[in-house]
C-alpha positions as CSV (number, residue, x, y, z in Angstrom):
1,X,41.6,28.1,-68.1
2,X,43.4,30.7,-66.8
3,X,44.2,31.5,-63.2
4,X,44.5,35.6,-61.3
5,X,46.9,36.4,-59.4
6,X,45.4,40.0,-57.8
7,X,47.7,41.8,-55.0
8,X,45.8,44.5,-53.2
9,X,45.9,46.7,-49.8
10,X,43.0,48.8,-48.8
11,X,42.0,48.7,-52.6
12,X,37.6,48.7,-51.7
13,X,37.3,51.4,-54.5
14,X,39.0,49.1,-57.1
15,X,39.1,46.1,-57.0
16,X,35.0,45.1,-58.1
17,X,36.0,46.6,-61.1
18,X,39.6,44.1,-61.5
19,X,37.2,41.2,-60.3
20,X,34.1,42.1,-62.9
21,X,37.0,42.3,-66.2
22,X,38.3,38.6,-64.7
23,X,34.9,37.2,-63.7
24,X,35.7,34.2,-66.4
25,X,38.5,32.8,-64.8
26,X,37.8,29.9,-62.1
27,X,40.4,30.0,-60.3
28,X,41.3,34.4,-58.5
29,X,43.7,34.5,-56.1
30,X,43.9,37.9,-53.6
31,X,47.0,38.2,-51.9
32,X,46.2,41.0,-49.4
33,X,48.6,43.2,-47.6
34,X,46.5,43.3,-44.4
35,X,44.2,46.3,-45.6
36,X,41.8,47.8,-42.8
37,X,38.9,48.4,-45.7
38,X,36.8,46.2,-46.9
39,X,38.8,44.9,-49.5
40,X,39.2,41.0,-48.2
41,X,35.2,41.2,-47.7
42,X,35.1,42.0,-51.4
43,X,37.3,39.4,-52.9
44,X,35.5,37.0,-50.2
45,X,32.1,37.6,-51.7
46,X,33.4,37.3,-55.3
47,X,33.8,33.9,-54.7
48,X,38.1,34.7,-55.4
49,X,40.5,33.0,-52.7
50,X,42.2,35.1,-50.1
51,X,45.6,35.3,-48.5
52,X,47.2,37.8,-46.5
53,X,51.0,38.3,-46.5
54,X,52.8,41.1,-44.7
55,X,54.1,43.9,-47.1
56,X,58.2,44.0,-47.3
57,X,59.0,44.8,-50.8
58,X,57.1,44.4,-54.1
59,X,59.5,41.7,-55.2
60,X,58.9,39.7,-52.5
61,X,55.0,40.2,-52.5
62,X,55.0,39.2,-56.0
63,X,56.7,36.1,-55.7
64,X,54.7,34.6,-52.5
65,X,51.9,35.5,-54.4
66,X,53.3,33.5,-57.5
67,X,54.8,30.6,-55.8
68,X,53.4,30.0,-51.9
69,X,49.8,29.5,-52.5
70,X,49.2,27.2,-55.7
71,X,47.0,27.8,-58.8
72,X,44.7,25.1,-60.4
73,X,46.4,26.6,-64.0
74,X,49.1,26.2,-64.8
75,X,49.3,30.0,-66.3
76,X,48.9,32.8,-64.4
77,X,47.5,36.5,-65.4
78,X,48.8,39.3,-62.7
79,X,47.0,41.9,-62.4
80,X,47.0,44.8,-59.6
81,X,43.4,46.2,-58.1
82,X,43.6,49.4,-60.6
83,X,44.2,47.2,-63.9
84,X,41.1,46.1,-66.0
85,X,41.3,43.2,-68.8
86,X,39.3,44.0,-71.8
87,X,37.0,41.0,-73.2
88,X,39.3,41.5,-77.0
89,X,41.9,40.7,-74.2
90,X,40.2,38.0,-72.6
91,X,39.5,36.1,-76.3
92,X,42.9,36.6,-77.0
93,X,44.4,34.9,-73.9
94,X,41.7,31.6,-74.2
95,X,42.6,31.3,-77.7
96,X,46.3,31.5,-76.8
97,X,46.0,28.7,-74.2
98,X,44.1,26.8,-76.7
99,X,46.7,26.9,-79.1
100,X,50.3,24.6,-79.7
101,X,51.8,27.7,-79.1
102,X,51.4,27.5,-75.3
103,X,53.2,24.5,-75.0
104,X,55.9,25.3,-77.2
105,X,58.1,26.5,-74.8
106,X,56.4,29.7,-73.5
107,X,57.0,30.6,-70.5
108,X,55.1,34.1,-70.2
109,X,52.8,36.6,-71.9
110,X,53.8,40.7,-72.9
111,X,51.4,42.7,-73.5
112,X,50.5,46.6,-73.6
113,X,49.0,48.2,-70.7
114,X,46.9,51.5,-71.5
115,X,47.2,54.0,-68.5
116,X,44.6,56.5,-68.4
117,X,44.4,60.2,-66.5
118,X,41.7,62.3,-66.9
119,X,39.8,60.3,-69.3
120,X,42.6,60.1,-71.8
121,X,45.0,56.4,-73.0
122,X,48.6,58.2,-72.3
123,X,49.2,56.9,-75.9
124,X,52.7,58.3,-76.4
125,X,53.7,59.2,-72.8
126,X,54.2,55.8,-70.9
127,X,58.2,55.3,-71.1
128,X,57.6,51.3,-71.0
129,X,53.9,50.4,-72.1
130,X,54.8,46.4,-72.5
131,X,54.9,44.4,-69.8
132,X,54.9,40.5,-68.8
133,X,51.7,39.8,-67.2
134,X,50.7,36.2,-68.1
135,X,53.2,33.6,-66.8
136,X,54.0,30.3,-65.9
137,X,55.1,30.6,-62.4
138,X,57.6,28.2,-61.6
139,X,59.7,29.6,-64.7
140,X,59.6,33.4,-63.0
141,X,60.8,35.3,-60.4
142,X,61.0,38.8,-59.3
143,X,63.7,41.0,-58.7
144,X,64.3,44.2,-57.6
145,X,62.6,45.9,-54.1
146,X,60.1,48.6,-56.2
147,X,59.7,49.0,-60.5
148,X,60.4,45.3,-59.9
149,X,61.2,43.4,-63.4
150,X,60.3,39.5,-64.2
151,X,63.1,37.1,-64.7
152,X,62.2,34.4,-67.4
153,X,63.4,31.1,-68.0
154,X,61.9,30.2,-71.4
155,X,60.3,32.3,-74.6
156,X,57.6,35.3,-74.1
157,X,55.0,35.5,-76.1
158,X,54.0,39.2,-77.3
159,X,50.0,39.7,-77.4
160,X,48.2,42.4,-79.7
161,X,45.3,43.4,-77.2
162,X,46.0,45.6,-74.6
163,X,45.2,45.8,-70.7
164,X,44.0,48.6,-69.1
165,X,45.4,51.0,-65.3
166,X,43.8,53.5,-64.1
167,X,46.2,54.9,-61.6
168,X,44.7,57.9,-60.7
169,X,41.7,56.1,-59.9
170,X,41.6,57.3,-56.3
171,X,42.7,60.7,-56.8
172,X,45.7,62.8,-57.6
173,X,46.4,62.8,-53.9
174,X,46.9,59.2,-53.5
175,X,48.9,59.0,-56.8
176,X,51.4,61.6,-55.2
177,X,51.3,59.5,-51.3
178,X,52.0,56.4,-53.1
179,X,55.4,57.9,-55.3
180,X,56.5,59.6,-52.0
181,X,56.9,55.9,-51.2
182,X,58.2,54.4,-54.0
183,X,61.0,57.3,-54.3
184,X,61.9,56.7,-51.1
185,X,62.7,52.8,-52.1
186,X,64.1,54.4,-55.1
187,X,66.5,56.6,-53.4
188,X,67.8,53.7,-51.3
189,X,68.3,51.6,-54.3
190,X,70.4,54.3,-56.0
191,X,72.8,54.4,-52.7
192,X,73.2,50.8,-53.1
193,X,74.1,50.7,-56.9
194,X,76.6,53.7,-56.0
195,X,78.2,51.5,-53.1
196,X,78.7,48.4,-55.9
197,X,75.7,46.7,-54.2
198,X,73.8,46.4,-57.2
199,X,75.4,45.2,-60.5
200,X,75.5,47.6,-63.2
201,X,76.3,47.0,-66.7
202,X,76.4,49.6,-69.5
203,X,76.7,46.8,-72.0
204,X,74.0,45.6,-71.0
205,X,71.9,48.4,-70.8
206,X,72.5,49.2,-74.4
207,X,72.6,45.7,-75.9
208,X,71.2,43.1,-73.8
209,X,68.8,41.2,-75.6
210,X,66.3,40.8,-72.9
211,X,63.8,43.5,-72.8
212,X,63.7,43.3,-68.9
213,X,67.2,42.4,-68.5
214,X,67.8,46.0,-70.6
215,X,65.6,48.1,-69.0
216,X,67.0,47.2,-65.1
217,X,70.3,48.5,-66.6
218,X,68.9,51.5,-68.6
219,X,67.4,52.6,-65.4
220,X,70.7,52.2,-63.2
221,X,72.4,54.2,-66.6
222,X,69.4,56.5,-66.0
223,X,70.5,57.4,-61.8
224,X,74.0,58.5,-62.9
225,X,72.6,61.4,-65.1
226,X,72.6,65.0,-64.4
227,X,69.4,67.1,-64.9
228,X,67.3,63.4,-64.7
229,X,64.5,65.5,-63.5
230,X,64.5,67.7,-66.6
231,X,65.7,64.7,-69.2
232,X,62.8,62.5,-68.0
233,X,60.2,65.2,-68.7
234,X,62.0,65.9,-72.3
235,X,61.9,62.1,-73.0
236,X,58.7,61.8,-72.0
237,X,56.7,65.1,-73.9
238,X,58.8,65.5,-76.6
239,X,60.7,62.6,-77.6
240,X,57.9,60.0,-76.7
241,X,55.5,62.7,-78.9
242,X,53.7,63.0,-75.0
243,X,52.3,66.1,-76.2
244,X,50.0,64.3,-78.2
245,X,48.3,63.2,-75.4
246,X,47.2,66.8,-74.8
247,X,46.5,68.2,-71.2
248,X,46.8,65.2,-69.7
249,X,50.0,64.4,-71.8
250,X,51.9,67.5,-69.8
251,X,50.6,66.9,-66.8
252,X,51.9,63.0,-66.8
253,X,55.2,64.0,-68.2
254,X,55.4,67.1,-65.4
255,X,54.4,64.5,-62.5
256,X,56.7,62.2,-63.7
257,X,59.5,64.6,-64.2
258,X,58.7,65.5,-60.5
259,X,58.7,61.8,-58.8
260,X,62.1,61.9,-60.7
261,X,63.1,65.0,-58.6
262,X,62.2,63.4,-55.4
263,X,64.5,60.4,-55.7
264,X,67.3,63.1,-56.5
265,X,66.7,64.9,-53.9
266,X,65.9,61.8,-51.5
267,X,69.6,60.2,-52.7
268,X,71.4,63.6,-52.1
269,X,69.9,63.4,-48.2
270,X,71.1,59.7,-48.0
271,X,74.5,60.8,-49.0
272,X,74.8,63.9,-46.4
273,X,73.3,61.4,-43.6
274,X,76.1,59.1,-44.4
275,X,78.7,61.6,-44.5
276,X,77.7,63.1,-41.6
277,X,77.5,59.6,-39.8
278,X,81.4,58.9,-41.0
279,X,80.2,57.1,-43.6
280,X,78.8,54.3,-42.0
């Protein structure tokens, strides 16, 4: 079987759902960031485990989630409280485990995630739609404090079924409260890569082989553009084909486009604090 790994804070609206799509599994962990809902009573009456953890960075959560608490599986699927896993998922994953090809030096699972806003799969809009959810833990890590990527040691496996977010599940409002938060962390990290504190390699961004290991640098290639606001919003709707996607395919890109303006904007008051501190 497979075991869940399920991270969560204050997540009462979504999380029945994330426990209904992983009912099969016998083994659900819910590492809780000390949420004042009902969320622990939830997982509790599911019949999933529970753990609480305070919150410092995603990487960090992620990884005591993965490596403090122990799983009767030795693979792991990691899901958030918004994320659903299809049952043509579900089939796929059993049959995987099943297989030689498990054990023939896999050490994690990529596989498409379908985001959803207003009723509509952002088919063409989603920048990185593959990501590694299934995973043996003690060949993974985390990195990086928020858009964390997973460090393998070993071979990923690509799946053909997808999984499913639905980020604006609680609302454009929360959406908006949570990417004032994660710009902030974004903002901070761009500071650091700017000081030399965080590696950056162009070759790397262009040709590393890793997906993960690409995409990291992509993004630190991404911070030193001009206009990142205005490029992320042409990527997105008209290089990606987001306009396919209709309505809800110019109002991702435009979001997006504007979370991207809040880190610039964020970084450029980091910058005057410092230089107005004397630079310390």
């Amino acid at each position: 079987m497979i075991s869940v790994l399920i991270l969560t804070k204050n997540e009462e609206l979504d999380l029945p759902g994330c426990l209904q799509s992983v009912v099969w599994s016998n083994d659900i962990l819910v590492l809780d960031s000390y949420s004042t809902d009902r969320t622990l009573s939830i997982a509790s009456a599911s019949g999933a485990r529970t753990a609480q953890r305070s919150f410092d960075n995603y990487a960090a959560q992620r990884n005591a989630g993965l490596h403090d608490f122990g799983f009767k599986n030795p693979w792991v699927l990691i899901l958030d409280a918004d994320e659903r896993v299809p049952k043509t998922l579900q089939e796929e994953l059993v049959r995987f485990i099943e297989s030689s090809v498990a054990s023939a030096g896999i050490s994690a699972g990529r596989m498409r995630r379908r985001d959803y806003l207003e009723g509509t799969w952002l088919k063409y809009s989603q920048l990185s739609p593959f990501y590694i959810r299934l995973v043996r833990p003690a060949n993974v890590h985390y990195e990086r404090e928020v858009n964390e990527i997973l460090k393998v040691e070993g071979a990923i496996h690509d799946f053909v079924e997808p999984f499913d977010h639905h980020p604006f599940s609680k609302g454009m409002a929360h959406w908006l409260s949570k990417h004032n938060v994660y710009s902030s962390m974004e903002a901070d990290l761009v500071i650091k890569s700017r000081r030399g504190e965080a590696p950056f390699s162009l070759t790397q961004a262009l040709f590393a082989r890793d997906f993960n290991i690409r995409r990291y640098h992509q993004k630190e290639l991404f911070y030193r553009l001009p206009a990142r606001p205005l490029i992320k919003f042409l990527l997105m709707y008209i290089v990606k084909l987001g306009f396919l996607d209709g309505r809800a395919g110019f109002t991702y890109a435009r979001l997006q486009s504007f979370y991207e303006y809040m880190i610039v904007l964020k970084t450029r008051e980091l910058e005057e604090r410092k230089f107005t501190n004397g630079g310390t």
